[in-house]
C-alpha positions in Angstrom: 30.1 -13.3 26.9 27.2 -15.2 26.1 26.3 -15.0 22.0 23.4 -16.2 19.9 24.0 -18.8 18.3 24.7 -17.6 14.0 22.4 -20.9 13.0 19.6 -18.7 14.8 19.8 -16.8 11.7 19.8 -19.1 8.7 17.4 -18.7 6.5 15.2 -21.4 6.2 15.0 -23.5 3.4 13.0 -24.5 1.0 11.6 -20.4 0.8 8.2 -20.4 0.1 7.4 -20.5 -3.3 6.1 -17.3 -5.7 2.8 -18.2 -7.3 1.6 -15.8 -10.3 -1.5 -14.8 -9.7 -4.2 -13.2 -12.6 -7.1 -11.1 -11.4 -9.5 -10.5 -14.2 -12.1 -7.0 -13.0 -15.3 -6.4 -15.1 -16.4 -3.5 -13.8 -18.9 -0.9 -14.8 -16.7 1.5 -16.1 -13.6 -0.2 -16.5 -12.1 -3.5 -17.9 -8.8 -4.6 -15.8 -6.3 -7.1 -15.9 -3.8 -7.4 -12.8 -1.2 -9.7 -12.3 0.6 -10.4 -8.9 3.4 -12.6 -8.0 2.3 -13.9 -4.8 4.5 -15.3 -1.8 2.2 -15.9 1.5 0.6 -12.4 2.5 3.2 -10.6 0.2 2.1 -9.4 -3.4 4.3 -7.7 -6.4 2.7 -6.5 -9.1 3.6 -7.7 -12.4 1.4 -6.2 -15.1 -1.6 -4.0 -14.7 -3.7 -2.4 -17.6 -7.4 -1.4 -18.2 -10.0 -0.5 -20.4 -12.3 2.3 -20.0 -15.4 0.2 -21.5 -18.0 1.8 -20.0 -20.0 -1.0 -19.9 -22.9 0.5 -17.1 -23.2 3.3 -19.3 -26.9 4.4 -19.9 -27.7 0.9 -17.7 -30.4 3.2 -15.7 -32.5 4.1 -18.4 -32.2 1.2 -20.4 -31.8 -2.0 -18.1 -29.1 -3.1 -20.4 -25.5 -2.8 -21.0 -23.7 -0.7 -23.5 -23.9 -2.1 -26.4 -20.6 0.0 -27.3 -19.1 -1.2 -24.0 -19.7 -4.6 -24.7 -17.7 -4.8 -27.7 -15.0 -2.8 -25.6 -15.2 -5.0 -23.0 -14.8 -8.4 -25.1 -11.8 -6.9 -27.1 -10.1 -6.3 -23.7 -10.6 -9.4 -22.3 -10.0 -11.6 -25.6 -6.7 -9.6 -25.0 -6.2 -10.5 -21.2 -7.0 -14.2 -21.8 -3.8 -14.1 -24.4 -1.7 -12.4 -21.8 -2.4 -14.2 -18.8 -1.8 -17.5 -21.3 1.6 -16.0 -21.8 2.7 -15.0 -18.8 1.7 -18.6 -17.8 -0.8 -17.1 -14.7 -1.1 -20.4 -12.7 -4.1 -18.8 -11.2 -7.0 -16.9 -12.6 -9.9 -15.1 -11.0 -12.3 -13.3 -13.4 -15.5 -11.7 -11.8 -18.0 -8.9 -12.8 -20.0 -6.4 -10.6 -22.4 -4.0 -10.3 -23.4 -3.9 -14.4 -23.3 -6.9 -15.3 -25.0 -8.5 -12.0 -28.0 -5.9 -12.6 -28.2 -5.8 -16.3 -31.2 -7.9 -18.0 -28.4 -9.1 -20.5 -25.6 -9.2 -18.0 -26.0 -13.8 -18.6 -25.8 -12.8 -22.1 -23.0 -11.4 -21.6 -20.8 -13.5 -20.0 -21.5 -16.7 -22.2 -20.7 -14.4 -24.7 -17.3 -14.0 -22.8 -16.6 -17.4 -22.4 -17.4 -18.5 -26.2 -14.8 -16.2 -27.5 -12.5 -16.1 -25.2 -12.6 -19.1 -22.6 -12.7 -17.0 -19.8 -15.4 -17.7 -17.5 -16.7 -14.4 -15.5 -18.1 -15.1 -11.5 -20.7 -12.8 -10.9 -20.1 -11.2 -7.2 -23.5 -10.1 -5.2 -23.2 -6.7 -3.5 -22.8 -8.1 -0.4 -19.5 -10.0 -2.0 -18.0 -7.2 -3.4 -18.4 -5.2 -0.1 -16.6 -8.0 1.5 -13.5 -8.1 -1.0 -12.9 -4.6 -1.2 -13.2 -4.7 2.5 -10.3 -7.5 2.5 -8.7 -5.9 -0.2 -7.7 -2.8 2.1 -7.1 -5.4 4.8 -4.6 -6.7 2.6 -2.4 -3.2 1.8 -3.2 -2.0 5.9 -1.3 -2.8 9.2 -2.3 -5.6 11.1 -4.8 -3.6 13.4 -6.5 -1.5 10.4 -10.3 -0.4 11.3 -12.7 2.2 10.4 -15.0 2.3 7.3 -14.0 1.4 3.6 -15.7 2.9 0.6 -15.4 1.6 -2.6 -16.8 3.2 -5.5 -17.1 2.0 -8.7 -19.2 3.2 -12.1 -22.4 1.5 -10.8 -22.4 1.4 -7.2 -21.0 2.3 -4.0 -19.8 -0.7 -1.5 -19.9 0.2 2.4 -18.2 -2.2 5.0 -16.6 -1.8 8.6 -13.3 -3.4 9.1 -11.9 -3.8 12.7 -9.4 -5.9 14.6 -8.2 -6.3 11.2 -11.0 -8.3 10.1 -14.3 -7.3 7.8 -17.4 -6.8 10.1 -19.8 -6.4 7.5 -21.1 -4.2 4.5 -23.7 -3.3 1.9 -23.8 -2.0 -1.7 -25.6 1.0 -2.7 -26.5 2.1 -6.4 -24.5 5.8 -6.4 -21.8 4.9 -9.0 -21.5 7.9 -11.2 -22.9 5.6 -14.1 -25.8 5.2 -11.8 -26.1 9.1 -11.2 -26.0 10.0 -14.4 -29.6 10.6 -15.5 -28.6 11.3 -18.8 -28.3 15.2 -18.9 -25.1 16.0 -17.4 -24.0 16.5 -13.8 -26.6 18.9 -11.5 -24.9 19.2 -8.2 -28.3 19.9 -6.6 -29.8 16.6 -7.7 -26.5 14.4 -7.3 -26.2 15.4 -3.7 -30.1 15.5 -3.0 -30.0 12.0 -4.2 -26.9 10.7 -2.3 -27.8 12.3 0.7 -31.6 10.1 0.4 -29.0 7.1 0.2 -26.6 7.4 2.7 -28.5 8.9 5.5 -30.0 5.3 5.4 -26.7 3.6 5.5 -25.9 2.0 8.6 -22.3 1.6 7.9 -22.0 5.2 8.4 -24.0 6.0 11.6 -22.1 4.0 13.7 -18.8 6.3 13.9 -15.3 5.9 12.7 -12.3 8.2 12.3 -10.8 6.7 9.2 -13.0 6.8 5.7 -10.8 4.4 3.9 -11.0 5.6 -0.2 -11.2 3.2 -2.8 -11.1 3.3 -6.2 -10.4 4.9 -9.4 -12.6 8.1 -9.3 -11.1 8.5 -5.7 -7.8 7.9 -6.7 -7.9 10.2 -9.0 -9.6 13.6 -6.8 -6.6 11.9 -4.2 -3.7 12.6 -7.3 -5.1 16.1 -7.6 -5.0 17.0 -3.8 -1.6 15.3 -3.8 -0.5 17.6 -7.0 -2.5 20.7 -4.9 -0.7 20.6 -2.1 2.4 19.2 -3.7 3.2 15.9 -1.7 6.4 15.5 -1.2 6.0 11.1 -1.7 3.7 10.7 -4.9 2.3 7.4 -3.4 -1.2 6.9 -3.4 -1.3 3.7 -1.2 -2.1 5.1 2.0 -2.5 8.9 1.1 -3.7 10.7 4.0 -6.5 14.1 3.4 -7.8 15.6 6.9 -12.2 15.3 6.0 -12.9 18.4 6.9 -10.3 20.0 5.1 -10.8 18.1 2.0 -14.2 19.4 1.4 -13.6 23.0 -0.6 -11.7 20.8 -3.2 -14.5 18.6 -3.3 -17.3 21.3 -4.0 -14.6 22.9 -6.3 -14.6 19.4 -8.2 -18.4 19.1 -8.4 -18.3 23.0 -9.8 -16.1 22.7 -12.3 -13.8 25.4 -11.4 -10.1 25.1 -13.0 -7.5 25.1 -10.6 -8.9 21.9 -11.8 -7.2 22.5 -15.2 -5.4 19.6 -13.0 -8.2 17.2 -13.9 -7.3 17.7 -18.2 -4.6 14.9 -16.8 -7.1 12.7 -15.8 -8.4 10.5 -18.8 -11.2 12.1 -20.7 -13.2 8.7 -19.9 -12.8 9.3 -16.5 -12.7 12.8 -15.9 -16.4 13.0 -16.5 -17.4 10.6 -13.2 -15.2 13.2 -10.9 -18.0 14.9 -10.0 -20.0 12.6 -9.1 -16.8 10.8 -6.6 -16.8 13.9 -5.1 -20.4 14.6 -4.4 -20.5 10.9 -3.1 -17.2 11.3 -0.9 -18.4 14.5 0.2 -21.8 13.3 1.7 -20.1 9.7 2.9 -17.7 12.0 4.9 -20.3 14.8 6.3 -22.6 11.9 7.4 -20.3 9.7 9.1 -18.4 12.9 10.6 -15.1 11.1 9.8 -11.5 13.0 10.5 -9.3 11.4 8.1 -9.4 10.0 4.4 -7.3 7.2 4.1 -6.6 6.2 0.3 -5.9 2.6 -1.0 -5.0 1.3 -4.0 -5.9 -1.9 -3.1 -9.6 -2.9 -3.1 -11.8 -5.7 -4.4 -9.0 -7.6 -6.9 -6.3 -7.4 -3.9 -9.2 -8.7 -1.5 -9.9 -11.8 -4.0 -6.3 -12.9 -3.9 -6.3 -12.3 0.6 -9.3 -14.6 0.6 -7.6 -17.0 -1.1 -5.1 -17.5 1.1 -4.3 -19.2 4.9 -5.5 -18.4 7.9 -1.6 -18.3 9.0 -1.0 -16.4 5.5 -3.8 -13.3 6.5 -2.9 -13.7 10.1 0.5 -12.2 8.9 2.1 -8.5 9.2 1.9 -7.0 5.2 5.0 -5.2 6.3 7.0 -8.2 7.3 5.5 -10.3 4.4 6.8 -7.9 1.8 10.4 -7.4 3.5 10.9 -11.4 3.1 9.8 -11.3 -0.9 11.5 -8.0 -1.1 15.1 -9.6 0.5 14.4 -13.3 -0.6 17.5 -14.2 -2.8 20.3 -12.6 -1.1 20.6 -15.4 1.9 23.2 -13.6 3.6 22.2 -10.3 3.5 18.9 -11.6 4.8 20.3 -13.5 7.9 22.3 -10.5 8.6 19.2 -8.4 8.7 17.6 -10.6 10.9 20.6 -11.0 13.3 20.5 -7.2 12.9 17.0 -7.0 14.6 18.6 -8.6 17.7 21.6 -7.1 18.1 20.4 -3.7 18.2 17.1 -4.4 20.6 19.3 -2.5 23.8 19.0 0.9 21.4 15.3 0.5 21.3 14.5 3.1 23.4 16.9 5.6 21.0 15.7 4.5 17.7 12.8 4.0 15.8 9.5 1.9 17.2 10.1 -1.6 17.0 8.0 -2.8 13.7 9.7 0.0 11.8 13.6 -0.6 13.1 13.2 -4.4 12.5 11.8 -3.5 8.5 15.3 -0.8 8.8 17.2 -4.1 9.4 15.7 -6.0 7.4 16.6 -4.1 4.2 20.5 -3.2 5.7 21.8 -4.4 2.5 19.3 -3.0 -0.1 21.6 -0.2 -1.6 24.9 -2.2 -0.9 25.5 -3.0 -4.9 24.3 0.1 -6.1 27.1 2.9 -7.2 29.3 4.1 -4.1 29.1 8.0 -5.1 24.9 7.4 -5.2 24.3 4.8 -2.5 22.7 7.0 0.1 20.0 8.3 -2.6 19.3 5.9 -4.4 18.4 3.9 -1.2 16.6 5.9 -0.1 14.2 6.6 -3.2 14.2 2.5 -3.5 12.9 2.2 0.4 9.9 5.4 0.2 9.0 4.1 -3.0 9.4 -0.1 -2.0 6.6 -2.3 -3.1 5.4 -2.5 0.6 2.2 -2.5 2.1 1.4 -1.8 5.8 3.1 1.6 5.8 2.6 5.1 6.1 3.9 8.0 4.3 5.3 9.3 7.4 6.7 5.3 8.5 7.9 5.1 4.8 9.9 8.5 5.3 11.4 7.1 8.5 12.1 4.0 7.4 14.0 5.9 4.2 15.9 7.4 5.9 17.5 5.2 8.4 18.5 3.1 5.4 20.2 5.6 3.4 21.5 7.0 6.4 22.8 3.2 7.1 24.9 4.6 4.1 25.8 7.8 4.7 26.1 10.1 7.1 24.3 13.8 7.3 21.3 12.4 4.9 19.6 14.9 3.8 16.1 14.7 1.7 12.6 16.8 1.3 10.5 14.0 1.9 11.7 13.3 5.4 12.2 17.1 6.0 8.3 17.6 4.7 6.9 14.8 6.5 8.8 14.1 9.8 9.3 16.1 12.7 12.8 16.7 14.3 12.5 14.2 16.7 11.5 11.6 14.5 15.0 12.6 11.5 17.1 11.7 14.6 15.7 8.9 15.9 15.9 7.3 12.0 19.3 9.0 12.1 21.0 7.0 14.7 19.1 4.0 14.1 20.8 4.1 10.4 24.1 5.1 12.2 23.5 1.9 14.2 23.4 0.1 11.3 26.0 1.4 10.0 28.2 0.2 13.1 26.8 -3.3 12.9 27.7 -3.8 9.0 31.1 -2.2 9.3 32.1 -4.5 12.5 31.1 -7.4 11.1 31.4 -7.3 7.6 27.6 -7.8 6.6 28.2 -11.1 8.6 25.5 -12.4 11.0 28.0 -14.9 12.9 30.9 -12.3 13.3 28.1 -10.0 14.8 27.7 -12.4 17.6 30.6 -11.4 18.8 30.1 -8.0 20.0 27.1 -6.1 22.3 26.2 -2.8 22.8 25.0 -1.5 26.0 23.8 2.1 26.8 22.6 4.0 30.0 21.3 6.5 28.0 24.4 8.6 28.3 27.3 6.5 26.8 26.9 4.3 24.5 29.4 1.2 24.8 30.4 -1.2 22.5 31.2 -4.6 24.3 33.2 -6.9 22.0 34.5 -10.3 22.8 38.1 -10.7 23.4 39.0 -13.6 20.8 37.9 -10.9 18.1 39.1 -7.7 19.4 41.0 -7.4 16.2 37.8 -6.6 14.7 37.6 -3.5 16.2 39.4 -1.2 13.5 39.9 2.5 12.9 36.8 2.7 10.7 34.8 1.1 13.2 35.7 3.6 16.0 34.6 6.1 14.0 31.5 4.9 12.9 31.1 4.5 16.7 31.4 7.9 17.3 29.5 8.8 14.5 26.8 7.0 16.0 27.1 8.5 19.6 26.5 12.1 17.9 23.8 11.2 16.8 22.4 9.9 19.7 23.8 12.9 21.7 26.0 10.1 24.0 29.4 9.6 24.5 31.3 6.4 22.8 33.2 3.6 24.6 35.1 0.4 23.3 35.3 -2.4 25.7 36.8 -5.6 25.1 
């Protein structure tokens, strides 16, 4: 029997290295400090925290920025500059937007910044933040992400195409609740009067598109309260799904004010006040560019700083993949096993999950495997949907869950998957984690002992074809996670050596 050689599978050495990454957001409603631990396309988030400064507040009617906001604003980021000092960022991006690039004191304000606190703030054009938020959902997306991104902060709204995975071009707009606001309090009339002037100029939006892709904090927030609604059964913002047309009553119920919305006291007081405004502007963004879907991501403008930053080869990579090597690197054996994995179980391709999704299954084989025995399956799971991992679905993080727990135990059973898989998919994860399940109990978690055995399959048995020299590998437990596996698929089992 011919067998790939184990060597195939070593994981190369040196591993790239992690980098710690600081990404400094003056905004105009909110102060924000992120810091990432970067490894090629792959980020982890380390710290996170903001301000609600306000900063853009009253900026129409004055031409200046709050002068309460400033001091906000300077306190948080004499703050930021002592944490990214001690968490010893090795690189720092600080920039400011819409407030401070249209503000008369908005220079002011930055030499004031770097005077007491060393931190020097670059001041992105509209055109540039259009660009990085347009990157930053890029970053978070699969490799073949297009439609239109819309990222709304407290002064203005960006607008850019994505397609192919790459941006294609975008334009800022000055509908930021800050921006809005004129002062008296939110008039639905006027707000949507006004955005509809806006948008029905806005390119971006008359050229078609099925996916609106959602970003930022206003939208995040309406996007936890439709989650909360219609009770999600995978809290995860990143990649939230809404149907547009469908989405619309709970829009015009958030411009309105009416409390089923006592669901918005959760929502900071500071930014509980600019929900109506994100609505009204979603609301006429999605009528005008007839979109189907809303597409939420929590990545945006500081994610998209950090993916310019990178390689060609780095952005040309799959998010998915790039965050299963940081999310496996340390474990060398477990890793070469999960890539030896991939191979071996190509023949049950047809069976099992699609191909991106049952290589990420194999890739993480081993993620439960030190947790408690009685837990395992659970705890796997909950570990997998909730994984660090861009590139994914809530329905592909579902699947993927459960062919990893499943790897674990058998008859899995969980509301997420239930909620957001149909049947077909639960046993197509199902045998694929039974699969796994096979593989780890032949050969001991070992990528060279694998090598020694094949499975074939005509669609109605399902053989397992083992070299002779380790026959002895083939033990009662292994037999009947063979059979366990042919349930699943709905074949019959065979052993031949």
């Amino acid at each position: 029997m011919q067998s790939t050689q184990a060597a195939r599978y070593k994981v190369s050495d040196p591993q790239p290295r992690w980098r710690r990454v600081g990404v400094i957001d003056v905004g105009s409603n909110s102060v924000r400090l992120v810091v990432h631990d970067v490894r090629g396309r792959a980020m982890q988030q380390r710290f996170n925290e903001k301000v609600l400064a306000g900063l853009g507040r009253g900026l129409g009617a004055s031409g200046r920025l709050s002068p309460e906001g400033a001091e906000l604003a300077v306190a948080a980021l004499t703050r930021f500059a002592a944490i990214t000092r001690a968490q010893k960022v090795e690189t720092l991006i600080a920039f400011a937007t819409a407030a401070v690039r249209e503000a008369t004191d908005g220079a002011a304000f930055c030499e004031r910044v770097r005077q007491e606190t060393g931190l020097t703030l670059r001041i992105l054009s509209g055109d540039e933040e259009a660009r990085f938020a347009a990157l930053g959902v890029l970053a978070g997306g699969a490799p073949e992400t297009e439609g239109i991104v819309g990222d709304l902060g407290g002064s203005s709204l960006e607008l850019a195409r994505i397609g192919r995975g790459r941006y294609l071009g975008g334009a800022t707009y000055p509908l930021g609740p800050l921006a809005l606001d004129g002062g008296g309090g939110f008039h639905e009339g006027r707000v949507l009067s006004r955005v509809s002037q806006v948008l029905s100029r806005a390119s971006e939006l008359a050229r078609g598109a099925e996916t609106f892709f959602a970003v930022g904090g206003a939208w995040r927030s309406i996007a936890s309260i439709h989650m909360d609604i219609h009770r999600a059964p995978l809290h995860i913002i990143q990649n939230y799904e809404m149907d547009a047309v469908r989405l619309v009553p709970l829009l015009n119920d958030l411009m309105s004010g009416r409390k089923h919305l006592s669901l918005v006291e959760d929502i900071a007081k500071k930014r509980a006040s600019t929900i109506p405004y994100a609505a009204a502007v979603l609301k006429v963004a999605l009528e005008t560019g007839r979109f189907r879907s809303v597409l939420v991501s929590s990545y945006g403008v500081r994610e998209g700083v950090i993916f310019d930053s990178l390689s060609e080869t780095e952005r040309q990579e799959d998010p998915l993949e790039a965050g299963l090597e940081a999310l496996v690197a340390g474990d060398d054996q477990a890793a070469e096993f999960g890539l030896a994995l991939v191979d071996w179980l190509s023949a049950m391709q047809p069976y099992t999950l699609a191909p991106r999704l049952a290589a990420a299954a194999c890739r993480l084989v081993d993620i439960g495997a030190l947790l408690h025995p009685d837990h395992r399956a659970a705890l796997a799971f909950d570990l997998v949907a909730r994984a660090p991992l861009a590139g994914l679905t809530h329905r592909e993080r579902a699947a993927l869950a459960l062919a990893v727990a499943t790897r674990f135990k058998r008859g899995v059973r969980s509301d997420v998957s239930e909620q957001l898989l149909e049947a077909d998919m639960i046993g197509r994860a199902r045998a694929l984690g039974s699969l796994m399940r096979l593989a780890a109990d032949f050969s001991g978690r070992s990528a060279s002992l694998l090598q020694h055995a094949r499975l074939q399959c005509d669609g109605r048995t399902i053989e397992l074809v083992v070299d002779e020299t380790h026959a002895a590998l083939v033990s009662e437990s292994v037999q009947r996670r063979l059979a366990h596996a042919a349930q699943e698929l709905r074949m019959t089992p065979a052993v031949r050596v």
